[in-house]
N, C-alpha and C positions, 0 to 999 in steps of 0.2 A: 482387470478394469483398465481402458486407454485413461491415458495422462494427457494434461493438456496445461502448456508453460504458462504461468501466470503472464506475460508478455500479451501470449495470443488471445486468451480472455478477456484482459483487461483490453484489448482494441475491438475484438468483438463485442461487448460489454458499450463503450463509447458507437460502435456503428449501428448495433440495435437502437441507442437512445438517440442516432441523428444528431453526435455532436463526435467536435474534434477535442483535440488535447487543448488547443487555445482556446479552445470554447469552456473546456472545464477550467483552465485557467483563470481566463476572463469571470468567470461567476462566482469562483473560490475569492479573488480579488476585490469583485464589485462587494460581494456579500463582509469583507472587512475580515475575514477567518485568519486567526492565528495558527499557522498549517505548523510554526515551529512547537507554540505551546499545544497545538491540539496533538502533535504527535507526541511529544513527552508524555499528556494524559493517558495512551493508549500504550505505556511501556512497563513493562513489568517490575525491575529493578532502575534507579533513575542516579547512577553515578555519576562521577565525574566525566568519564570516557562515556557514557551515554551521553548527555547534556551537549559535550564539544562537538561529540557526532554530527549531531540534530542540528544543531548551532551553526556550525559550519556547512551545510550543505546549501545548493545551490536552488532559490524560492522554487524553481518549481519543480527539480527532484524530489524535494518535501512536499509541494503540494500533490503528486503523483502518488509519491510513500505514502502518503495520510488517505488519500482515496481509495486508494488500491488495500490498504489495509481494511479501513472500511467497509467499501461493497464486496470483496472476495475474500475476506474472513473474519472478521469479528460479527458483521451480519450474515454471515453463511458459514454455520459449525455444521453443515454436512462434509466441506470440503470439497463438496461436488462444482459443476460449472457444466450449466446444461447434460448430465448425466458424466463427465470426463473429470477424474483425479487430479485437481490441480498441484501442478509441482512450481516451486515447490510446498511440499504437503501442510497442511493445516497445522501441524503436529510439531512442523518442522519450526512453524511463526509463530502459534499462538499457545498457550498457555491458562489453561482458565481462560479470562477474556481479555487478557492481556498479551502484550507482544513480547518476545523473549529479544534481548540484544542480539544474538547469534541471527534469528530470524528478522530483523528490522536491516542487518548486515548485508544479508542474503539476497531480500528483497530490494535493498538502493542496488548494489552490485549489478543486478539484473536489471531493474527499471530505467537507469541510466543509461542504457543504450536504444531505448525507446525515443531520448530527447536531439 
């Protein structure tokens, strides 16, 4: 099966809906979302070294992380993306319907250079 970077979905994903990153930004903001505590809720084990993580990240890497977490796997347990395996793998982030630390790691690491 082809793979497809969670990177290139997640902007194919914003170009099908007609919006940009400041546009998801802009409505994550307007709408009042706690992008820090909404992602703690969506974490599996919630340490100390989880919590700093989260805490410390910059608003809209988190507001990114918590989206991207969102529409391309906790609402999509096929792991698919328009028929393409996304990497990285579903397996690799989530957990039951929870996000593993290693996987929330994996995914700022990457999303990061989207901003």
């Amino acid at each position: 099966m082809n793979k497809l970077s969670v990177e290139s979905a997640l902007k194919d994903l914003l170009i099908e809906y007609g919006i940009t990153f400041e546009d998801l930004f802009l409505a994550m903001y307007s709408e009042n979302i706690d992008v820090y505590g909404e992602l703690l809720e969506r974490i599996e084990v919630k340490s100390r070294d989880v919590i700093e993580t989260i805490n410390n990240l910059p608003w809209k890497l988190a507001a990114l992380t918590l989206f991207t977490i969102q529409a391309l796997y906790l609402a999509n347990p096929s792991g698919l993306y328009k028929g393409y395996l996304l990497t990285p793998s579903r397996e690799e982030v989530v957990v039951g319907n929870k996000v593993r630390f290693s996987g929330l790691l994996f995914l700022i690491s990457r999303l990061k250079n989207l901003l």
